[in-house]
C-alpha positions as a printed Julia matrix, in Angstrom:
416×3 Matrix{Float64}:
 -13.77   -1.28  -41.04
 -10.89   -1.58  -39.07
  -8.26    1.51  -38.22
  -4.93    1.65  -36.25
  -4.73    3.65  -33.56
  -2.17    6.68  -33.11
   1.03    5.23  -32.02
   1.42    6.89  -28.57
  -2.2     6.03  -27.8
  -1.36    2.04  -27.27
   1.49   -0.14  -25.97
   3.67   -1.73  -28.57
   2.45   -4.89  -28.06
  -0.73   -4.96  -29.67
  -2.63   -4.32  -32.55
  -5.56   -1.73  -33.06
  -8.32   -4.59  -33.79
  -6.53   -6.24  -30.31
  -7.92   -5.81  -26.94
  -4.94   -7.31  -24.88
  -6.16   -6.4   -21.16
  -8.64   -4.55  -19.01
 -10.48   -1.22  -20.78
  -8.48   -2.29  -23.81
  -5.22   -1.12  -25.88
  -5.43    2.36  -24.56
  -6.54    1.18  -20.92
  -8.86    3.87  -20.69
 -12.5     2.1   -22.88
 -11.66    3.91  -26.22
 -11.37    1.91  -29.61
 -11.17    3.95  -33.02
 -13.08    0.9   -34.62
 -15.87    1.35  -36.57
 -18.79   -0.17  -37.82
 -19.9    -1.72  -34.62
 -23.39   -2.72  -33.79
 -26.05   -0.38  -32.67
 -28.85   -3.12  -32.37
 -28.85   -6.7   -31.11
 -31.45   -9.31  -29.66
 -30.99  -13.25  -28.76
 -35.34  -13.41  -28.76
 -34.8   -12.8   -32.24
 -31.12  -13.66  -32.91
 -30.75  -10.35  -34.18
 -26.66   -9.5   -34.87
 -25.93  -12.73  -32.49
 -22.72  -13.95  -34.13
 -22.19  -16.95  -31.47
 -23.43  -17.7   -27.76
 -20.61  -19.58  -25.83
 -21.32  -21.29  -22.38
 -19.03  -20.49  -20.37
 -18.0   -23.17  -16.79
 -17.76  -21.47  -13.57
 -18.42  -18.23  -12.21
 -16.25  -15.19  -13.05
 -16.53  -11.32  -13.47
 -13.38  -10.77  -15.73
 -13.56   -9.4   -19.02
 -12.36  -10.97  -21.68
  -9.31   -9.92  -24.24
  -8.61  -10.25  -27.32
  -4.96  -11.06  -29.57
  -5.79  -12.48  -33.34
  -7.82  -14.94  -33.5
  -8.41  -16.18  -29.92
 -10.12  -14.6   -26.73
  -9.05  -15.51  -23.7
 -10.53  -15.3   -19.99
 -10.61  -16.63  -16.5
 -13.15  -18.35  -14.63
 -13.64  -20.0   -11.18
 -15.19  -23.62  -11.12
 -17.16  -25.18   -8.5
 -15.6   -28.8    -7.37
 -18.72  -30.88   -7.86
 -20.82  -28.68   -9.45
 -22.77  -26.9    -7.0
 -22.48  -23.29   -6.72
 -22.12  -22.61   -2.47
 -20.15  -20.65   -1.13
 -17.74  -23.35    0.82
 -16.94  -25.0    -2.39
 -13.05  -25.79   -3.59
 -12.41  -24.46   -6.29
 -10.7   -24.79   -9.32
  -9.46  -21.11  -10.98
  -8.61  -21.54  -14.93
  -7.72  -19.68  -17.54
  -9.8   -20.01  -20.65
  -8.76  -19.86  -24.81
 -11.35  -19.59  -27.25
 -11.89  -19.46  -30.94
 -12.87  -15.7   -32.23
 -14.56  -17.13  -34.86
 -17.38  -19.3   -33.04
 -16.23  -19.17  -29.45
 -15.12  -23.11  -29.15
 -12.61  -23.84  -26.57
  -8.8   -23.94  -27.66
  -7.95  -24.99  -24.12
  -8.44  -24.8   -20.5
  -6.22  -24.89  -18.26
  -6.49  -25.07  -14.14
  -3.82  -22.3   -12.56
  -4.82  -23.03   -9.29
  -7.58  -24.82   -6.47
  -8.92  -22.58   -3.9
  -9.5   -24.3    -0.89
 -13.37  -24.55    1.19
 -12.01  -22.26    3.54
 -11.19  -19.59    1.15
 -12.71  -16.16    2.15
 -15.96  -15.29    1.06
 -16.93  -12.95   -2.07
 -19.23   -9.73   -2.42
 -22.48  -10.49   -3.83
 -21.26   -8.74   -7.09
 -18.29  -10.48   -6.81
 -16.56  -13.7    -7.91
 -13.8   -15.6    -7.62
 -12.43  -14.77  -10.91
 -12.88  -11.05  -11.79
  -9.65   -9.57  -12.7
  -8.88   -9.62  -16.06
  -5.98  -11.37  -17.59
  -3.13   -9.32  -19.9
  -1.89  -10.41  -23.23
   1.71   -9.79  -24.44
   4.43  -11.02  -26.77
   2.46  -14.73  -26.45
   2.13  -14.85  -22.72
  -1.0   -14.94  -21.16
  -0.78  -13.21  -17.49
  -3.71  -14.28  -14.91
  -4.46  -12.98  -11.53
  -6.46  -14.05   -9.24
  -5.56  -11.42   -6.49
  -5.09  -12.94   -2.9
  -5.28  -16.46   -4.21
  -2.11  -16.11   -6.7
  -1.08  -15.27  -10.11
   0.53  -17.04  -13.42
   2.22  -16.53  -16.36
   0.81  -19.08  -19.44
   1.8   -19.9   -22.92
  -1.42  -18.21  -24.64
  -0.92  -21.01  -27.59
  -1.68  -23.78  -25.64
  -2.03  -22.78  -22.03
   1.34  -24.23  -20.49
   2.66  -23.15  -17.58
   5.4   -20.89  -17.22
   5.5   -19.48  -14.04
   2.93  -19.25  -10.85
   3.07  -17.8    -7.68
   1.45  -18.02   -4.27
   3.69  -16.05   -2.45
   1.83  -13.18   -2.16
  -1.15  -14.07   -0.44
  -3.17  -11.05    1.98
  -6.84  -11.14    3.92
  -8.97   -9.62    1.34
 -12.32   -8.3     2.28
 -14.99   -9.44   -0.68
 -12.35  -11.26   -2.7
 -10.4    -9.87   -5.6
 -11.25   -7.74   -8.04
  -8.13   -5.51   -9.61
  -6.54   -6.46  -12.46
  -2.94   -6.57  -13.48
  -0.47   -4.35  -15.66
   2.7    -5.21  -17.38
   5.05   -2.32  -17.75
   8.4    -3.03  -19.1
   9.89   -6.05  -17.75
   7.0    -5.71  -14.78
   3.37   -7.37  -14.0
   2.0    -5.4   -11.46
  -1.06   -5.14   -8.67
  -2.86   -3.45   -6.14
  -2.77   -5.42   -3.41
  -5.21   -3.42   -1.32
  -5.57   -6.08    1.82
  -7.82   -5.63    4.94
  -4.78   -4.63    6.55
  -1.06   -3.41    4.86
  -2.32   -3.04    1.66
   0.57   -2.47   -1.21
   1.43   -2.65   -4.41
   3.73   -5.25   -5.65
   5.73   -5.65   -8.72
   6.79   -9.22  -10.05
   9.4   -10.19  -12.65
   7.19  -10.87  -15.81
   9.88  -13.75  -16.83
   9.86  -15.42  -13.35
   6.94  -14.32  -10.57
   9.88  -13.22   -7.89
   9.21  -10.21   -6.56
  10.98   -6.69   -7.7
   9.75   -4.47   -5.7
   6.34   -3.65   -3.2
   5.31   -0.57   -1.94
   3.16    0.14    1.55
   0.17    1.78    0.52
  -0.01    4.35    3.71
  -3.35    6.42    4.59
  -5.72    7.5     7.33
  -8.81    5.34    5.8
 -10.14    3.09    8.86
 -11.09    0.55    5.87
  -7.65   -0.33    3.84
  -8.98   -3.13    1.17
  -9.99   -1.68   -2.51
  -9.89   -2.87   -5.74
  -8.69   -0.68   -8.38
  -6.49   -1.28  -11.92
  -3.27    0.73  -11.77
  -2.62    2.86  -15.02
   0.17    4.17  -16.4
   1.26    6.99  -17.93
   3.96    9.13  -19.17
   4.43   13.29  -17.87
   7.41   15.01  -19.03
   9.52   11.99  -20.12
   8.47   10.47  -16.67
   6.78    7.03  -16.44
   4.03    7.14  -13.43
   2.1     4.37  -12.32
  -0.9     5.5   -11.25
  -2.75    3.38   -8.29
  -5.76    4.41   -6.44
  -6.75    3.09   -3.07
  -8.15    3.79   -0.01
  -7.49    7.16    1.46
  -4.83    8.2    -1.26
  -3.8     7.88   -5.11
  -0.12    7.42   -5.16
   2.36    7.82   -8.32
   5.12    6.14   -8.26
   7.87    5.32  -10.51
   6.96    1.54  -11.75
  10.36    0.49  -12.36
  11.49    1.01   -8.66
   7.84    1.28   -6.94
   9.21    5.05   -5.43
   6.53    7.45   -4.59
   6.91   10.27   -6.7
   3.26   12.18   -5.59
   0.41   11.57   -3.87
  -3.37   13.25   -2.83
  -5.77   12.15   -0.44
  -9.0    12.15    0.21
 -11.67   11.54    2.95
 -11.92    8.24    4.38
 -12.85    6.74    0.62
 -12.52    2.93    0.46
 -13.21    0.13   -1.49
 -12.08    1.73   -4.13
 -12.63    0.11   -7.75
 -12.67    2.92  -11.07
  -9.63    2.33  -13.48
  -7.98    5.85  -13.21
  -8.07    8.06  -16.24
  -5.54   10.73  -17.67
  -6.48   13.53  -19.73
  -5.43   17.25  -19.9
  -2.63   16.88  -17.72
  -4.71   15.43  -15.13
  -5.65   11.77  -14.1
  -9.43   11.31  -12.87
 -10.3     8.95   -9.76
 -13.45    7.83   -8.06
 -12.72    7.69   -4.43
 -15.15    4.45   -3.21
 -17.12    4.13   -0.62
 -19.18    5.41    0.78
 -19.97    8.37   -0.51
 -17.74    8.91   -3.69
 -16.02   11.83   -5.29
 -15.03   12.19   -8.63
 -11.26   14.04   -8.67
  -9.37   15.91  -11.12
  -5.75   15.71  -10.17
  -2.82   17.35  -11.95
   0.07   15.26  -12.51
   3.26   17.42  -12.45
   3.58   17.84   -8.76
   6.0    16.09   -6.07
   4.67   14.84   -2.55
   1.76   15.25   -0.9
  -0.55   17.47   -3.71
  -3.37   17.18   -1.62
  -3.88   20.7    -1.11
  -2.79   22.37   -4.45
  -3.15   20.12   -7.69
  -6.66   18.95   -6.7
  -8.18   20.71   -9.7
 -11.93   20.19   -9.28
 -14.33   17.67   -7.81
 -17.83   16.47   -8.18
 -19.95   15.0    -5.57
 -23.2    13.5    -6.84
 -23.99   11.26   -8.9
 -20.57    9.2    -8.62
 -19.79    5.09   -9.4
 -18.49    3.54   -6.62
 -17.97    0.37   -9.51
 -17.61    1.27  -13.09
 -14.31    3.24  -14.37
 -15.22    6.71  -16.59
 -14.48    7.71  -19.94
 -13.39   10.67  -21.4
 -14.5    11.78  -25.1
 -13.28   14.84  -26.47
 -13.72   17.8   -23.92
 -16.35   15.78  -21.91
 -16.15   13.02  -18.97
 -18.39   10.75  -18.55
 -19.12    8.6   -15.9
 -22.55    6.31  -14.9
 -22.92    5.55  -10.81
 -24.14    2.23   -9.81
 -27.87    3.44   -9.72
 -27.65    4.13  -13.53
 -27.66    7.81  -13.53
 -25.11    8.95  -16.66
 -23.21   12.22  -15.44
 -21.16   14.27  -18.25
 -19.24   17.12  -17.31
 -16.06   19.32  -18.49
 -13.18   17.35  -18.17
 -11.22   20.3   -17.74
 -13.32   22.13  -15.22
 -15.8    19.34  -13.76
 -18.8    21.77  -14.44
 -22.18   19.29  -15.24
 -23.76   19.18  -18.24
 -26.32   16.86  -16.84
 -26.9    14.14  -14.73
 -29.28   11.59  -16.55
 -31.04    8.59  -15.36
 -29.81    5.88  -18.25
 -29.67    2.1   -17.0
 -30.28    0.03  -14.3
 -28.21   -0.59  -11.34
 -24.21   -0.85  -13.35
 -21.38   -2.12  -12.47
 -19.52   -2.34  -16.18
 -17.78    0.24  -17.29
 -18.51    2.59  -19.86
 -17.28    1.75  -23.55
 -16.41    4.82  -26.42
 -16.38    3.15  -29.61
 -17.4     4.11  -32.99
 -18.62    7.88  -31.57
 -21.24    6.6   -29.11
 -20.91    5.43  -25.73
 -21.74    1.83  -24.78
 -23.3     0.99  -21.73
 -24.24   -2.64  -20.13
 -26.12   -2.93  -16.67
 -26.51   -5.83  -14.32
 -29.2    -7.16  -16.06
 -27.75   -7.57  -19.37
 -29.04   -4.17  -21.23
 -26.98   -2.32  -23.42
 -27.63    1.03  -23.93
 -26.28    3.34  -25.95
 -25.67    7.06  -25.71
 -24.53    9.83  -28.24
 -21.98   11.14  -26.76
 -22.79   15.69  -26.16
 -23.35   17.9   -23.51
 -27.07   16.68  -24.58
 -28.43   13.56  -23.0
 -29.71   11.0   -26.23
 -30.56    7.64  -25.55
 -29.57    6.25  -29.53
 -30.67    2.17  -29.02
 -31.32   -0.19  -26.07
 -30.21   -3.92  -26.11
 -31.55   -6.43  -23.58
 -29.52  -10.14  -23.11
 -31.82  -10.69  -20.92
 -28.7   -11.86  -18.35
 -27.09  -10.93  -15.56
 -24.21   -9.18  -16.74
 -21.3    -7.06  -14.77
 -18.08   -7.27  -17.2
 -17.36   -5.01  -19.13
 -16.85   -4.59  -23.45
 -14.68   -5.73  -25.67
 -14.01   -4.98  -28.74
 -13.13   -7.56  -31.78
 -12.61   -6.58  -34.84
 -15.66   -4.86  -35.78
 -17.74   -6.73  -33.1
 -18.54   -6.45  -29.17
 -17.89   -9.83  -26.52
 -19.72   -9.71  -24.02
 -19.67  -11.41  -20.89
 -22.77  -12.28  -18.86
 -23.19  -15.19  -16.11
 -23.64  -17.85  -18.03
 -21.98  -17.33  -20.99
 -19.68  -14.83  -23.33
 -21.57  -13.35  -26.39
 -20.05  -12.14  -29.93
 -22.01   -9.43  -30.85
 -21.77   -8.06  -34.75
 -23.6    -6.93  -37.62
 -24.48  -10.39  -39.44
């Protein structure tokens, strides 16, 4: 069954049963869809709609408009996986139905010399952004495009904005108004830059300033709305700033402790947005969002210390956050006053992030099991799904059906 969400809960240009971009229509890993799947198993081929291979190595998730998925991946020249390879970085269309390819198009070739990737890395892990029939890719320091998602033409590209990135990309982009905009959180001058959506030339960038010795992270921007205000909401090292997306003016910002390498999606609840602050030792913040300048020192509204994700972005289900660090221990406290209802140990080592849909929370750790959780100030393990491959995307939803991403391949998940 298939529902529509609230209208001020998603953008206008997509559907409920859509997933147009990272963490979905809301941005924040909620879908009102029900009827998902609870149980699967390829040993068996239990709820296994269709197994796609999938060329190339990438870590981007994959979204979702009608009746095609789309995603990005980064193929080796030659076809041997090393790390001084060229190669080519395309944009992928599939069929929802049983995952065939529509097209595939190459956006750009990244040279031998191209710097190196984290281990949990790839060359290809933001994820693209649907809207009004244009397909937006990013591949951070190597470039970003604007395609025709019916057949994959070209409309625009850009290489203009190149930086040094310290273990490759990894934030994806946001369209917001006539805008498609990124962190660009470099080893050194990081910023955030907004592009014309109908053209790649630059609008606006803003210099990301802060007192972390390590500048390059890799968060999502979100944005919101507070008091008729539009905020864009961009995490990095050292500092969170909000700035007006339309002219990239700071409007507030809070810092924190030498954090870096930043990479949670914010969240906003409760009058607040919620950050991870990276490496190396995290913090999970609560930070009101109705103040002007530096807020370091008086909207801060609580913190936690243990137990936080340097990798996967939180979730927030009724009065309760939740968030999983990379070790696999599942945290859920008040989202309103960060006090711990437990700290669990639920999956492996993560670096997906967490997935409310159909009133449980969906997990999916670097090995390729799924676990689910009901969500409660009660820790309950409900089912536990092994692919049985390496897997660090995270969900989507389709229809009444997951995707998931592993290495090798991008599963459609669904009761059969």
């Amino acid at each position: 069954m298939r529902f529509l969400f609230p209208l001020l809960a998603i953008s206008s240009f997509c559907h409920a049963e859509d997933w147009p971009e990272f963490r979905g229509p809301t941005h924040q890993g909620q879908t009102l869809t029900t009827g998902l799947p609870t149980e699967w198993s390829p040993s068996v081929n239990k709820n296994i709609l269709w197994k796609a291979s999938v060329p190339g190595v990438g870590w981007s998730s994959p979204v979702v408009m009608g009746d095609r998925v789309y995603l990005t991946t980064a193929v080796t020249q030659g076809g041997v996986e090393k790390p001084d390879a060229e190669r080519s970085l395309r944009a992928l269309c599939l069929q929802a139905v049983d995952g065939k390819v529509v097209w595939d198009q190459e956006v750009f070739i990244q040279p031998k010399d191209a710097p190196a990737v984290h281990k949990k890395n790839s060359h290809a892990s933001p994820t693209p952004v649907y809207e009004d029939g244009k397909l937006y890719v990013h591949f951070g320091h190597q470039g970003s495009a604007c395609l025709n998602a019916a057949d994959g033409t070209m409309v625009w590209k850009t290489q203009s904005f190149g930086y040094k990135p310290v273990h490759g990309n990894g934030g994806s982009p946001v369209i917001e108004g006539g805008l498609f905009i990124f962190n660009a959180d470099a080893e050194t001058d990081p910023a955030v830059i907004a592009l014309d959506k109908k053209t790649g030339t630059q609008v606006w960038k803003f210099s990301r300033i802060s007192d972390a010795k390590n500048k390059f992270s890799f968060s999502t921007p979100l944005v919101i709305e507070v008091n008729g205000q539009r905020q864009l909401i961009s995490a990095g090292s050292g500092v969170v700033n909000a700035l007006d997306p339309l002219t990239g003016t700071e409007i507030w910002k809070a810092r924190y402790d030498q954090g870096y390498s930043v990479v949670p999606r914010p969240l906003y609840a409760n009058g607040m947005i919620y950050i991870g602050t990276g490496y190396n030792k995290p913090l999970a913040l609560a930070i009101r969002v109705d103040g002007k300048g530096d807020v370091t020192d008086t909207h801060i509204a609580w913190k936690i210390e243990k137990f936080v994700p340097h990798n996967p972005s939180m979730v927030i289900v009724g009065d309760e956050i939740y968030f999983v660090a990379d070790n696999g221990v599942l945290t859920c406290a008040d989202a309103k006053t960060g006090t711990v209802h437990y700290q669990e140990r639920c999956t492996g080592p993560i670096s997906a992030s967490i997935l409310h849909a159909d009133g449980k929370l969906y997990l999916q750790d670097e090995k390729g099991l799924g676990v689910i959780v009901q969500p409660g100030k009660t820790f309950r393990i409900l089912a536990k799904n092994d692919l049985a491959e390496r897997s660090l995307a995270s969900y989507a939803v389709i229809e009444d059906d997951f995707l998931i991403r592993t290495e090798s391949h991008l599963w459609r998940i669904g009761s059969k």
